[in-house]
PDB file of N, CA, C, O and CB in Angstrom:
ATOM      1  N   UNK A   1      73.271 102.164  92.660  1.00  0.00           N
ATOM      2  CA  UNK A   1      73.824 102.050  94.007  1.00  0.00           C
ATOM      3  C   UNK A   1      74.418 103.388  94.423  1.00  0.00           C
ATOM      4  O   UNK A   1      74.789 104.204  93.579  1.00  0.00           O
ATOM      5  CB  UNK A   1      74.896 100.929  94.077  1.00  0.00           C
ATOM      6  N   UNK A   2      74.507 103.610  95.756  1.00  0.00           N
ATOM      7  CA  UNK A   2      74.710 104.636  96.202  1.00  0.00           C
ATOM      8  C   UNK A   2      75.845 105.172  96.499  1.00  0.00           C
ATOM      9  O   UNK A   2      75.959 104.736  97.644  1.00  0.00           O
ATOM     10  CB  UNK A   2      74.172 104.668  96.910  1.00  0.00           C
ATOM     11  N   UNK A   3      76.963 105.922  96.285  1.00  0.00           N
ATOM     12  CA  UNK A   3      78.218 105.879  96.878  1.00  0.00           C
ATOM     13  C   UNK A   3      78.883 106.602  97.483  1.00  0.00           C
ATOM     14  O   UNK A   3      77.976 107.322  97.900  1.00  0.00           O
ATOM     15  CB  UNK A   3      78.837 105.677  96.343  1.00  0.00           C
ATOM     16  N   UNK A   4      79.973 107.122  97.990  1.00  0.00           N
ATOM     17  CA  UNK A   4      80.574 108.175  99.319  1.00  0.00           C
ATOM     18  C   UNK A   4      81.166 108.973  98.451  1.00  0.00           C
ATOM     19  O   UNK A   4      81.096 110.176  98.703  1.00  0.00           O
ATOM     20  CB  UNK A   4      81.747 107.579 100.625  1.00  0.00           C
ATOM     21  N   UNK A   5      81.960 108.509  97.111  1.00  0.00           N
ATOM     22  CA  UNK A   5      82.427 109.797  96.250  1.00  0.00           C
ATOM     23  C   UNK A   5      82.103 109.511  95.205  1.00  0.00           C
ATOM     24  O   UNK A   5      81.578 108.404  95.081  1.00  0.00           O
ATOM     25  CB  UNK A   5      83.796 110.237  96.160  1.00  0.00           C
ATOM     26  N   UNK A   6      82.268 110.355  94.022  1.00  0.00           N
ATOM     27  CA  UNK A   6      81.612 110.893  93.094  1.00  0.00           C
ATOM     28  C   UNK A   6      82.845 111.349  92.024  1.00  0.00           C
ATOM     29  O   UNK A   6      83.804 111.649  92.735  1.00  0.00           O
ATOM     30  CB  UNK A   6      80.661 112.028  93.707  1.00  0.00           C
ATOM     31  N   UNK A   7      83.162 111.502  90.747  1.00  0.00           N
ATOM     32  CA  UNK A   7      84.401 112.421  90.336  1.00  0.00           C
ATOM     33  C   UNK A   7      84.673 113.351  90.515  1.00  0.00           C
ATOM     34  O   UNK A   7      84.086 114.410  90.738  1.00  0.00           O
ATOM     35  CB  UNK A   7      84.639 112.635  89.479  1.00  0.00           C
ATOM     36  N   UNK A   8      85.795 112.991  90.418  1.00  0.00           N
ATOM     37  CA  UNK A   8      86.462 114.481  90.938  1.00  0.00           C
ATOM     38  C   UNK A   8      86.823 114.533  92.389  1.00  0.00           C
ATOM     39  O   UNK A   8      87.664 115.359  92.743  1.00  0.00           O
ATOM     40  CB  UNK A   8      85.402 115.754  90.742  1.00  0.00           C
ATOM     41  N   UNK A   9      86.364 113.866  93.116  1.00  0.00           N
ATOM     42  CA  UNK A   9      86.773 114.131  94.827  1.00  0.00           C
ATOM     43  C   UNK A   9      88.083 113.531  94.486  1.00  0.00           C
ATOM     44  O   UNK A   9      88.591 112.885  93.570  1.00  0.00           O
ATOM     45  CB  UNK A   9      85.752 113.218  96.327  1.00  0.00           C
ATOM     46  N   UNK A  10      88.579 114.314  96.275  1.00  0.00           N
ATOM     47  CA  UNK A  10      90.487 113.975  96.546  1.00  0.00           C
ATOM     48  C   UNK A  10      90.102 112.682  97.302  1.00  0.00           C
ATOM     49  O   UNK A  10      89.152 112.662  98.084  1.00  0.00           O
ATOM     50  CB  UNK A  10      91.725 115.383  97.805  1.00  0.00           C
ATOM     51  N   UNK A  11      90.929 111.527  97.022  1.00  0.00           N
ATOM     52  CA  UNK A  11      90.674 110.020  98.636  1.00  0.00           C
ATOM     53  C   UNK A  11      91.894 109.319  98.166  1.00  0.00           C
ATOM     54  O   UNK A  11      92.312 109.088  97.031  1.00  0.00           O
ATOM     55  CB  UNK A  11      88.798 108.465  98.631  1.00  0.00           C
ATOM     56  N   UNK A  12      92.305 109.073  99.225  1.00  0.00           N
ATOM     57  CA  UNK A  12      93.086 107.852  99.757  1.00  0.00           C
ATOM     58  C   UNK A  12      92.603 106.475  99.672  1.00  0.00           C
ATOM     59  O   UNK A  12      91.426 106.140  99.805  1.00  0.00           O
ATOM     60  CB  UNK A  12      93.304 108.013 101.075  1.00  0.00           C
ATOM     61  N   UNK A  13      93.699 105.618  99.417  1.00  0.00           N
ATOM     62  CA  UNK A  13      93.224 104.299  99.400  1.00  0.00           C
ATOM     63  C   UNK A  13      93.840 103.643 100.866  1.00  0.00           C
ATOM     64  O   UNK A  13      94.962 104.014 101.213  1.00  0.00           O
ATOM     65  CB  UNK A  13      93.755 103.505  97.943  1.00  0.00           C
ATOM     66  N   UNK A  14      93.244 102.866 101.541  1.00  0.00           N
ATOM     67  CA  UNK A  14      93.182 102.722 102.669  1.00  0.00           C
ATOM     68  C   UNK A  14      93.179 101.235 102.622  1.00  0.00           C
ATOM     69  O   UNK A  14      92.706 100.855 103.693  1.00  0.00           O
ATOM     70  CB  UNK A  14      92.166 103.448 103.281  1.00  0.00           C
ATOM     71  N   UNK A  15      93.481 100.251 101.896  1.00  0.00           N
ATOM     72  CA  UNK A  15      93.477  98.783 102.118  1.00  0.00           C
ATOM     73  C   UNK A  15      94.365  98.352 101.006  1.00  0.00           C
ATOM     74  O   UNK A  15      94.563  99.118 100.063  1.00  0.00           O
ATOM     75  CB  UNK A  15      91.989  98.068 102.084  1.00  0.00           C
ATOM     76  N   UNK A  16      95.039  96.899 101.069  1.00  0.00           N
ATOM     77  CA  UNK A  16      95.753  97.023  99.654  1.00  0.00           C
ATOM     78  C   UNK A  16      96.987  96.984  99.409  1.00  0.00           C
ATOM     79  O   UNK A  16      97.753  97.456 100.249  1.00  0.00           O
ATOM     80  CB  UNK A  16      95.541  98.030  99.087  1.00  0.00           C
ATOM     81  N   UNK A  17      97.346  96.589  98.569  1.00  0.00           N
ATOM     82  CA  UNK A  17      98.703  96.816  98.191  1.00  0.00           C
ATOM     83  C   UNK A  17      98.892  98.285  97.851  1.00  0.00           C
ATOM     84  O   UNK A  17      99.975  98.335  97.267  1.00  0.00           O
ATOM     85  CB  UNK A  17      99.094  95.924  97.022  1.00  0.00           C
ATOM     86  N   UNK A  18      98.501  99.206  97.908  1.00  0.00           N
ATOM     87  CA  UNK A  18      98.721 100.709  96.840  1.00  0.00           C
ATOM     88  C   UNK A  18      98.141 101.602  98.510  1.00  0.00           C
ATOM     89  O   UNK A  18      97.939 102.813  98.591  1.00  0.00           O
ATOM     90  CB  UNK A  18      97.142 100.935  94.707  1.00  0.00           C
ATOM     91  N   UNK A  19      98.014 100.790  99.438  1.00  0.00           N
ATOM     92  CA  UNK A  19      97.350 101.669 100.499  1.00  0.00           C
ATOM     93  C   UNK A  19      98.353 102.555 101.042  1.00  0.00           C
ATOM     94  O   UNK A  19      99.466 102.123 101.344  1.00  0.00           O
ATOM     95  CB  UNK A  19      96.701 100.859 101.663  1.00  0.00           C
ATOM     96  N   UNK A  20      97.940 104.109 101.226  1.00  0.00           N
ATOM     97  CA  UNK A  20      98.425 105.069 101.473  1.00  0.00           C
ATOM     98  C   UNK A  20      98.587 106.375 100.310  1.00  0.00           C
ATOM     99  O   UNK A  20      98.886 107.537 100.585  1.00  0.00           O
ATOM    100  CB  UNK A  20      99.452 104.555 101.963  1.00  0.00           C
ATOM    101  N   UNK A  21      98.275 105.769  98.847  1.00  0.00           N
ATOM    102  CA  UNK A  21      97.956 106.606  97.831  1.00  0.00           C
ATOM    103  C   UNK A  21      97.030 107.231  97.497  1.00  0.00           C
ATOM    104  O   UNK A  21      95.921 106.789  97.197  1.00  0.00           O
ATOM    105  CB  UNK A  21      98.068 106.257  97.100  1.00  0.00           C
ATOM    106  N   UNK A  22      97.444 108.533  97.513  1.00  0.00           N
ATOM    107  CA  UNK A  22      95.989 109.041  97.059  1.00  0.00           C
ATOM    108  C   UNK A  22      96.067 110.465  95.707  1.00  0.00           C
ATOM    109  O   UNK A  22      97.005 111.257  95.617  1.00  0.00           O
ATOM    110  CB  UNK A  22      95.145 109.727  98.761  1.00  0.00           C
ATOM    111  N   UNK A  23      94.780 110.451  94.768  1.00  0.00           N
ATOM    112  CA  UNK A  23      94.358 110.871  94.047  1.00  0.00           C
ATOM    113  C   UNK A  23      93.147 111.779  93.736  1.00  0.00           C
ATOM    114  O   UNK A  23      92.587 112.505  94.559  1.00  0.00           O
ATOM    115  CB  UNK A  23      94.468 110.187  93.732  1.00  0.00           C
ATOM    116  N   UNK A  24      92.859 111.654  92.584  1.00  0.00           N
ATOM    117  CA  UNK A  24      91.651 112.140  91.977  1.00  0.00           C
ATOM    118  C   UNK A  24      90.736 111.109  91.578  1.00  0.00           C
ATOM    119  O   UNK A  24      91.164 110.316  90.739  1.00  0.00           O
ATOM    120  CB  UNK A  24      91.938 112.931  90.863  1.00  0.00           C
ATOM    121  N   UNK A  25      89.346 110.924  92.082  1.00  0.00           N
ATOM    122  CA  UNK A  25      88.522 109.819  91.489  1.00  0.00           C
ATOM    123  C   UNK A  25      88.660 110.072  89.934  1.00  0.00           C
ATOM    124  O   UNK A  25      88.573 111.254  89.603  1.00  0.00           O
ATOM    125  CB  UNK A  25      86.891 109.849  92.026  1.00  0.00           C
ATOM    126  N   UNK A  26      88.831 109.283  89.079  1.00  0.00           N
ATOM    127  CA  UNK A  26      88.656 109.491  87.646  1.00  0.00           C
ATOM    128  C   UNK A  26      87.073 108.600  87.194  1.00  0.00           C
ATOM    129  O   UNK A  26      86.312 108.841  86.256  1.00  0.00           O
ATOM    130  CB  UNK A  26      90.211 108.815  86.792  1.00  0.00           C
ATOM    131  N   UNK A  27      86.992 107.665  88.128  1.00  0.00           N
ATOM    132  CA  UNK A  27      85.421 107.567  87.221  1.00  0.00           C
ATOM    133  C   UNK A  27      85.103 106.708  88.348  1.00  0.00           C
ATOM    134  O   UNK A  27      85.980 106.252  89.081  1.00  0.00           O
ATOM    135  CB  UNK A  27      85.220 106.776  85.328  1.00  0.00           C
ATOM    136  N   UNK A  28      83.822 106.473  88.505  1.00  0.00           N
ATOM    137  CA  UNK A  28      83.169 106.083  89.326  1.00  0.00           C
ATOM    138  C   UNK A  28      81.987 104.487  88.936  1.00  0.00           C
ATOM    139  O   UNK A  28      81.001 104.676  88.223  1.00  0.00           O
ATOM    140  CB  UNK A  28      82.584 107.438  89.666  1.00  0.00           C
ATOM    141  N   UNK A  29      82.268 103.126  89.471  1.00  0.00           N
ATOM    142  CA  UNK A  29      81.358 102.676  88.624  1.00  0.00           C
ATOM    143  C   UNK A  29      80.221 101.757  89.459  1.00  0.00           C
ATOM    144  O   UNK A  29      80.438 100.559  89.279  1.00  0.00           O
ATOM    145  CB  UNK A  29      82.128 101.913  87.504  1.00  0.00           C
ATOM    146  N   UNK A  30      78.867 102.065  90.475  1.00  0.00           N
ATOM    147  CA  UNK A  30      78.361 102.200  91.239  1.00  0.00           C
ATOM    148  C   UNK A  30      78.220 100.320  90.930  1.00  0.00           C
ATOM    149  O   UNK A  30      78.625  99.577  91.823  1.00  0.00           O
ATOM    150  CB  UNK A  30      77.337 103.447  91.275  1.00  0.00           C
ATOM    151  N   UNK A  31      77.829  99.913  90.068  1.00  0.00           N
ATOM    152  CA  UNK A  31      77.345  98.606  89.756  1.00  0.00           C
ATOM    153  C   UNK A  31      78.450  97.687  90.351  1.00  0.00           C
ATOM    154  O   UNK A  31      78.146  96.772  91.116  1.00  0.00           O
ATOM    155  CB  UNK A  31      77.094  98.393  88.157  1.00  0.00           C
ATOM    156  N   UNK A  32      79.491  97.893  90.060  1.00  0.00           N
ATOM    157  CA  UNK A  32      80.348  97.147  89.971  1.00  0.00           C
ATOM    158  C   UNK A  32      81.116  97.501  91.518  1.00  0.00           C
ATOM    159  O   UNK A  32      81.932  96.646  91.861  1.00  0.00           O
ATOM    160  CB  UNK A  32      81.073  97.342  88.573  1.00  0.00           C
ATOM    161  N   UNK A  33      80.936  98.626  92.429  1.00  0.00           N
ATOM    162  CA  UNK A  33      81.575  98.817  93.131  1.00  0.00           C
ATOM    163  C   UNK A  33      82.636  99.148  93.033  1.00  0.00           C
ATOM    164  O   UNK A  33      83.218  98.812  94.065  1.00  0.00           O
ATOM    165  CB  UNK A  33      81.511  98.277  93.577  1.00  0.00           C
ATOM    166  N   UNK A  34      83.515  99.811  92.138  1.00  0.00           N
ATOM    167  CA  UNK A  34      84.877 100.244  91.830  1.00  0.00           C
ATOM    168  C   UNK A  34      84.984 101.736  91.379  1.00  0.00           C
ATOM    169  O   UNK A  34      84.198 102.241  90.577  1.00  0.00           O
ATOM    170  CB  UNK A  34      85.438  99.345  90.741  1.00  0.00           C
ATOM    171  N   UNK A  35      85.746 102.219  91.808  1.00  0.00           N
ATOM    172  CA  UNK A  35      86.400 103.266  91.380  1.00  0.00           C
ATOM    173  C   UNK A  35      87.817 103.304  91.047  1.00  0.00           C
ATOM    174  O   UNK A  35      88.610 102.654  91.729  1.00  0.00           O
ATOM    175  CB  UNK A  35      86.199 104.066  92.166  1.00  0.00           C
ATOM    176  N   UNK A  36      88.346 104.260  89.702  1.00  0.00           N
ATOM    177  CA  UNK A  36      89.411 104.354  89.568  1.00  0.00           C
ATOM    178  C   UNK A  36      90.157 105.710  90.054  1.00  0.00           C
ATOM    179  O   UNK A  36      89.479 106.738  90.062  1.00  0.00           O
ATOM    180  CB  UNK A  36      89.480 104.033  88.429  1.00  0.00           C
ATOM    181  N   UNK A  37      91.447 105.770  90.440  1.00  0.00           N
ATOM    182  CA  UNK A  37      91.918 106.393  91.588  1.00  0.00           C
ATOM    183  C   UNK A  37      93.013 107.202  90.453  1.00  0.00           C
ATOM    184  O   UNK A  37      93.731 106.338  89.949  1.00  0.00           O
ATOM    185  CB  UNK A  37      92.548 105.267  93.028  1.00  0.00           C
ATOM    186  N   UNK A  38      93.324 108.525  89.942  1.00  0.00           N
ATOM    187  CA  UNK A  38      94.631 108.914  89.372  1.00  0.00           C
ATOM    188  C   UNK A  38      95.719 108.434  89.889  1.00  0.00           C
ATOM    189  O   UNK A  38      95.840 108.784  91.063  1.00  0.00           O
ATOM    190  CB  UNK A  38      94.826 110.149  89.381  1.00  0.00           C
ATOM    191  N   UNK A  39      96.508 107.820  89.531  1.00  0.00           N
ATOM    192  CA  UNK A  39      97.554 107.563  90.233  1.00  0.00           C
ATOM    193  C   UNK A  39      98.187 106.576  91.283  1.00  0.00           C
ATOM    194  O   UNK A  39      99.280 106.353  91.805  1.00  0.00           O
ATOM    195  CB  UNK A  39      97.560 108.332  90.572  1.00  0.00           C
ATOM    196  N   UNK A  40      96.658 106.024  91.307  1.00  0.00           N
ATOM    197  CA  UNK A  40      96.216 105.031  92.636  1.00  0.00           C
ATOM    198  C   UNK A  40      96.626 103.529  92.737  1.00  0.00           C
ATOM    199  O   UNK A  40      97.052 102.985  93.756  1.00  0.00           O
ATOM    200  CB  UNK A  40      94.640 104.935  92.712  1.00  0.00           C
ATOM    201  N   UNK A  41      96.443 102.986  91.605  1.00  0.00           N
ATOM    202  CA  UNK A  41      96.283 101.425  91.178  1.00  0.00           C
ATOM    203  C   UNK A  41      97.307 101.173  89.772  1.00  0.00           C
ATOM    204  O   UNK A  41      96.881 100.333  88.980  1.00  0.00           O
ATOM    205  CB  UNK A  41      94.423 101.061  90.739  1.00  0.00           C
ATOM    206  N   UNK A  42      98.672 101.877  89.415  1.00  0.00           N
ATOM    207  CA  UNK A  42      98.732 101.678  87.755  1.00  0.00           C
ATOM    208  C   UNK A  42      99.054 100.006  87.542  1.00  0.00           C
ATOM    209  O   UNK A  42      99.639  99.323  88.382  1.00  0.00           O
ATOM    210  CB  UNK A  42     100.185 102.773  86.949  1.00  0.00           C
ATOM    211  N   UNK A  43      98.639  99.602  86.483  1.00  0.00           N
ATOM    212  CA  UNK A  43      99.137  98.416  85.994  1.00  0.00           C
ATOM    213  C   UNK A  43      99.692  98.533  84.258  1.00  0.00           C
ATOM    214  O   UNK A  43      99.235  99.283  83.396  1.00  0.00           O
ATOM    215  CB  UNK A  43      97.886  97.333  86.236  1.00  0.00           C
ATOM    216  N   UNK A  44     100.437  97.863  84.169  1.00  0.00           N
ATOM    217  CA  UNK A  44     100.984  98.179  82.577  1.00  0.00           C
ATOM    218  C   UNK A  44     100.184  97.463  82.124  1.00  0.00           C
ATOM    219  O   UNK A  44      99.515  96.696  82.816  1.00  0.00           O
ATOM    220  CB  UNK A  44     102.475  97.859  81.999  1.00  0.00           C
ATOM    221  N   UNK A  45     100.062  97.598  80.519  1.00  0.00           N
ATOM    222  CA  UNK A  45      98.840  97.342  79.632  1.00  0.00           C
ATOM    223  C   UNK A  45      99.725  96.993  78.288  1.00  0.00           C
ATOM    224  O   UNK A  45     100.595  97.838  78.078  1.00  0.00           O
ATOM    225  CB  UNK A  45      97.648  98.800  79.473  1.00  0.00           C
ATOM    226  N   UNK A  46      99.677  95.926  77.348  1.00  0.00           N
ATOM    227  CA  UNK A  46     100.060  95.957  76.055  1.00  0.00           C
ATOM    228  C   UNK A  46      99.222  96.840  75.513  1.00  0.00           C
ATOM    229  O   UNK A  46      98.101  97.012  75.992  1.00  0.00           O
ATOM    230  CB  UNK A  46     100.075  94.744  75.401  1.00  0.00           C
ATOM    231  N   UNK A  47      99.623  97.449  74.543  1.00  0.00           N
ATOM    232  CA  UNK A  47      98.874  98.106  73.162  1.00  0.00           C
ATOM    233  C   UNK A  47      98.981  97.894  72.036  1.00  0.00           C
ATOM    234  O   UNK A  47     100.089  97.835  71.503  1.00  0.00           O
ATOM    235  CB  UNK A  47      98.993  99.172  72.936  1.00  0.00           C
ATOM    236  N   UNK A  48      97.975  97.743  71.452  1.00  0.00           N
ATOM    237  CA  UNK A  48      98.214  97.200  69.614  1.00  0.00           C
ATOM    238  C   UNK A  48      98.844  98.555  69.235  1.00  0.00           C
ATOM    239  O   UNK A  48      99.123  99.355  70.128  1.00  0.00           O
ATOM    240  CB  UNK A  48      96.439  96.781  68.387  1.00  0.00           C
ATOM    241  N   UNK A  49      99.091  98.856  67.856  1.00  0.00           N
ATOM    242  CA  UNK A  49      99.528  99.631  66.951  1.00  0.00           C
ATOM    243  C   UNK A  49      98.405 100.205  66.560  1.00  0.00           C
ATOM    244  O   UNK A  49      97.338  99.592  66.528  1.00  0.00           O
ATOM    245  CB  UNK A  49     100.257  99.070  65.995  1.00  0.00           C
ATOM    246  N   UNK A  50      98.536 101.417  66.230  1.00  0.00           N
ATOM    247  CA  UNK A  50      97.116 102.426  65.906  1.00  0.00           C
ATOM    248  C   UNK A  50      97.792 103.446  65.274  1.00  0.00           C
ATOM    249  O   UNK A  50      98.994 103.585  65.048  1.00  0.00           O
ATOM    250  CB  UNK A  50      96.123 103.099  67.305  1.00  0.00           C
ATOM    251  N   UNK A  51      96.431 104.436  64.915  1.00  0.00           N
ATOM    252  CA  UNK A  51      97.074 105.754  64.810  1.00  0.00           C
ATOM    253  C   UNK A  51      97.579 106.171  65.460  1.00  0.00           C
ATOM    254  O   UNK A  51      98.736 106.572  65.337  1.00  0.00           O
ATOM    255  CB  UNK A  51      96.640 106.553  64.631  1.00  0.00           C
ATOM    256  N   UNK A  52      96.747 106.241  66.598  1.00  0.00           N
ATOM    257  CA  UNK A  52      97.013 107.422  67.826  1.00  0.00           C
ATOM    258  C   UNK A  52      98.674 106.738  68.193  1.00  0.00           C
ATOM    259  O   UNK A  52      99.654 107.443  68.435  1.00  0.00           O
ATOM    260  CB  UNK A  52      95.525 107.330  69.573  1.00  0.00           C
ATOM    261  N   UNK A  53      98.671 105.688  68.168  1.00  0.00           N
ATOM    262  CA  UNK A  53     100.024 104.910  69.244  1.00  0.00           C
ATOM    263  C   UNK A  53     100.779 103.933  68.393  1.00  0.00           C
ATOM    264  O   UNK A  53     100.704 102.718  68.579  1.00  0.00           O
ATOM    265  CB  UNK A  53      99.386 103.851  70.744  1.00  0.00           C
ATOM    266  N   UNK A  54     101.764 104.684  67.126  1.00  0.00           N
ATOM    267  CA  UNK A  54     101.977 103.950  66.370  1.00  0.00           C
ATOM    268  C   UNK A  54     103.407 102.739  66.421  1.00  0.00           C
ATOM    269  O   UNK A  54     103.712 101.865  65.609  1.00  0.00           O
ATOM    270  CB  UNK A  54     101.881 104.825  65.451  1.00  0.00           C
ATOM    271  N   UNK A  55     103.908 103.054  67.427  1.00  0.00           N
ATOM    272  CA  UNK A  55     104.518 102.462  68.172  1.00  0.00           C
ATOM    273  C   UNK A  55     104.242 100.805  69.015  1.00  0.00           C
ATOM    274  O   UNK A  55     104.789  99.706  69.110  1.00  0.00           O
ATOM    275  CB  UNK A  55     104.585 103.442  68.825  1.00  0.00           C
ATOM    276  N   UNK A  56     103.151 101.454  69.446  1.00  0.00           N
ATOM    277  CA  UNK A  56     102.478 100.007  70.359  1.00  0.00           C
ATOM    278  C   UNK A  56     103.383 100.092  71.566  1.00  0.00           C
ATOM    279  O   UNK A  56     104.076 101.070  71.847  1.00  0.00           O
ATOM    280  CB  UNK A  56     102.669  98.184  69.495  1.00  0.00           C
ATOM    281  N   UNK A  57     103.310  99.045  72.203  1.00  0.00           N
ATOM    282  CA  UNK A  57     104.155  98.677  73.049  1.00  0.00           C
ATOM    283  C   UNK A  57     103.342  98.651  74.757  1.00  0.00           C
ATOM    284  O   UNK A  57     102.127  98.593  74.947  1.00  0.00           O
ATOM    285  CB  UNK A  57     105.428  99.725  72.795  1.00  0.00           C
ATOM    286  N   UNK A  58     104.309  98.705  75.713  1.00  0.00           N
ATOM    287  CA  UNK A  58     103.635  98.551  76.903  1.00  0.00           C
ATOM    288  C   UNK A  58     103.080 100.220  77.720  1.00  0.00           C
ATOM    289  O   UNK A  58     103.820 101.184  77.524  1.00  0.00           O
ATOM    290  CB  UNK A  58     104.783  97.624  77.842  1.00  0.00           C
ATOM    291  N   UNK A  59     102.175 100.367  78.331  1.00  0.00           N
ATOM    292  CA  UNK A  59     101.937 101.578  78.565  1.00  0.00           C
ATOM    293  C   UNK A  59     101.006 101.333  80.328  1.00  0.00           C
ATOM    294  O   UNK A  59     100.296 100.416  80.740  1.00  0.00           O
ATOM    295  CB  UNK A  59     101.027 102.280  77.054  1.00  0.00           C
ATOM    296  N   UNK A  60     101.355 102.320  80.809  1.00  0.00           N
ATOM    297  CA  UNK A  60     101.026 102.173  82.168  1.00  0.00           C
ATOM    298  C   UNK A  60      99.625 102.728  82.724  1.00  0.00           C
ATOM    299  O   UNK A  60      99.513 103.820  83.282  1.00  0.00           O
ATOM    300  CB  UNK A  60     102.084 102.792  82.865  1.00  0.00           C
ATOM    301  N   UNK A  61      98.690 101.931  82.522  1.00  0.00           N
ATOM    302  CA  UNK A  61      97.209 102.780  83.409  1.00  0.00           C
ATOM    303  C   UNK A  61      96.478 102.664  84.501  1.00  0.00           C
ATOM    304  O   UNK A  61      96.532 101.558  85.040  1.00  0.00           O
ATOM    305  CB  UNK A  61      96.163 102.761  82.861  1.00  0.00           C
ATOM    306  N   UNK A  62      95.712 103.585  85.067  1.00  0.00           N
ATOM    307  CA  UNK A  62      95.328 103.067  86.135  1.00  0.00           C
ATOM    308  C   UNK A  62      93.661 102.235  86.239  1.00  0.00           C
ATOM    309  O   UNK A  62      92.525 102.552  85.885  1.00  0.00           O
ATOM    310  CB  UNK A  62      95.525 104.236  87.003  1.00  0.00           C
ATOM    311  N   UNK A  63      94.259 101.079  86.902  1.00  0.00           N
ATOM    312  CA  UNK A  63      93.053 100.168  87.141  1.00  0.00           C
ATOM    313  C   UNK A  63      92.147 100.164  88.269  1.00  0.00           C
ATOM    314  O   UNK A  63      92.770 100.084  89.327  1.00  0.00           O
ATOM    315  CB  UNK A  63      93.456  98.988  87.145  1.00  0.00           C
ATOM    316  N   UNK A  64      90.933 100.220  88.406  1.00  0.00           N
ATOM    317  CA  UNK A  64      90.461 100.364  89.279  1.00  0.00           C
ATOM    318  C   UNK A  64      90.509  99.402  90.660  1.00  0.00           C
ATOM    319  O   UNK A  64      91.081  98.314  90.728  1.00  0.00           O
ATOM    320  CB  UNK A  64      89.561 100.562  88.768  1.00  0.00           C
ATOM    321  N   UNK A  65      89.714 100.116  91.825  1.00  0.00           N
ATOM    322  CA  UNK A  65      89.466  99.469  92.842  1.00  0.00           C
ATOM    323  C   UNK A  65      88.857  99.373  93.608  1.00  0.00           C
ATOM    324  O   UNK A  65      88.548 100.562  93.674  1.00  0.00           O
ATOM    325  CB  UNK A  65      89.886  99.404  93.221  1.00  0.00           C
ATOM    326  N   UNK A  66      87.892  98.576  94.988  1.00  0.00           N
ATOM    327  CA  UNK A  66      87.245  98.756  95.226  1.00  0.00           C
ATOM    328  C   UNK A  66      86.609  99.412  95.649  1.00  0.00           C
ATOM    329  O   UNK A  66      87.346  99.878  96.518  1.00  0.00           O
ATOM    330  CB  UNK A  66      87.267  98.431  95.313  1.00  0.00           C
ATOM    331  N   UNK A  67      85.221 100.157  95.810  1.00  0.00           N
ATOM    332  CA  UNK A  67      84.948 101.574  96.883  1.00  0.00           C
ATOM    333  C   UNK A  67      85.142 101.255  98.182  1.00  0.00           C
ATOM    334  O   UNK A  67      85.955 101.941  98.801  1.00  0.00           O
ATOM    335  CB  UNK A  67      83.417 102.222  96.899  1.00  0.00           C
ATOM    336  N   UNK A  68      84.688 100.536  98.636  1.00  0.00           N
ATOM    337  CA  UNK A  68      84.852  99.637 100.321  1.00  0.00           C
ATOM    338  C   UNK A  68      86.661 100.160 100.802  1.00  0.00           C
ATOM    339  O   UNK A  68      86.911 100.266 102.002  1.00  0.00           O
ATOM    340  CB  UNK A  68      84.731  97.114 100.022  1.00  0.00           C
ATOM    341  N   UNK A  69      87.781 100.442  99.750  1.00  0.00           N
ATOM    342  CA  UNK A  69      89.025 100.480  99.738  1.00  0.00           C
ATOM    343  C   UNK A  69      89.372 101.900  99.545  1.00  0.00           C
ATOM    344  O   UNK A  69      90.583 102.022  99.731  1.00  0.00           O
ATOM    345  CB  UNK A  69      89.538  99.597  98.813  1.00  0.00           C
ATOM    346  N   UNK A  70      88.801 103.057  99.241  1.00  0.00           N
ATOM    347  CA  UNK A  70      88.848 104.310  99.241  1.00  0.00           C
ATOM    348  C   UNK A  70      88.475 105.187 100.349  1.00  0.00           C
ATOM    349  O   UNK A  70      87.327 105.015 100.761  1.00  0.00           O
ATOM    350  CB  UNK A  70      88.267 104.577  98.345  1.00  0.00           C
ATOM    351  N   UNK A  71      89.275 106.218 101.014  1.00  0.00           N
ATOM    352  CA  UNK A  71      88.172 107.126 101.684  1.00  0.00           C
ATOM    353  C   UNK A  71      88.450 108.735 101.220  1.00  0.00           C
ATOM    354  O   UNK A  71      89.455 109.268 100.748  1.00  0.00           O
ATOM    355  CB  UNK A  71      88.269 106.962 103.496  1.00  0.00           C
ATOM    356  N   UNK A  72      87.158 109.251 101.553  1.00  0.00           N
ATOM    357  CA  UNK A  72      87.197 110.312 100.907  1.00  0.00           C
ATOM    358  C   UNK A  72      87.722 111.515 101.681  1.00  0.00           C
ATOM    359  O   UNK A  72      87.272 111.683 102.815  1.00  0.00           O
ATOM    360  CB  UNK A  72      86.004 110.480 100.418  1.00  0.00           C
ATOM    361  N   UNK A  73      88.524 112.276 101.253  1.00  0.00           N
ATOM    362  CA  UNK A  73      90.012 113.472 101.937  1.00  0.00           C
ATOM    363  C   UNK A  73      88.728 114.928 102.196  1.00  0.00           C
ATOM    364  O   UNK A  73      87.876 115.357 101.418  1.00  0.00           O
ATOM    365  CB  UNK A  73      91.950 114.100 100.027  1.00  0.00           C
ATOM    366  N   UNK A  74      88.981 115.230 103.190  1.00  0.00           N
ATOM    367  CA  UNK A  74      87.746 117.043 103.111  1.00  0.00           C
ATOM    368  C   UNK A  74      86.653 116.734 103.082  1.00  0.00           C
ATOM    369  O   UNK A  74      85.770 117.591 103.035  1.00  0.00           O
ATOM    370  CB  UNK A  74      87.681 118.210 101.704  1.00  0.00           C
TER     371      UNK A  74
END
C-alpha cells in the first residue's frame, strides 16, 4: 500500500487524543495502516526482567497510529 510518509519525515498528528503532537515517523507499517510517531502516542508497557533491563518494571513507549491521523510538516 501506498503512503504520504515514509521514515524519517517531520508530521503532526491531527485527530485524537495526542492531536497537536508532532514528531519523527519511527516506522512505517503500510499493511496495517499505522505509523509510529516519536513522541506522538506513548503508552506505558510492563517489562519482564532481562539482561538488558534487569530491573523490569513499567517503561514508557510509543504506540502507533493511524496514517489517515498524521500529516506530513514541509
Amino acid at each position: 500500500m501506498k503512503t504520504h510518509v515514509k521514515k524519517g519525515d517531520q508530521v503532526e498528528i491531527i485527530a485524537g487524543n495526542h492531536k497537536g503532537k508532532r514528531g519523527t515517523v519511527l516506522s512505517v507499517d503500510g499493511a496495517k495502516g499505522k505509523v509510529t510517531v516519536e513522541g506522538g502516542r506513548m503508552v506505558m508497557k510492563a517489562v519482564k526482567r532481562s539482561e538488558k533491563n534487569p530491573d523490569g518494571g513499567i517503561e514508557e513507549t510509543p504506540a502507533p497510529v493511524h496514517i489517515s491521523n498524521v500529516k506530513k510538516l514541509g
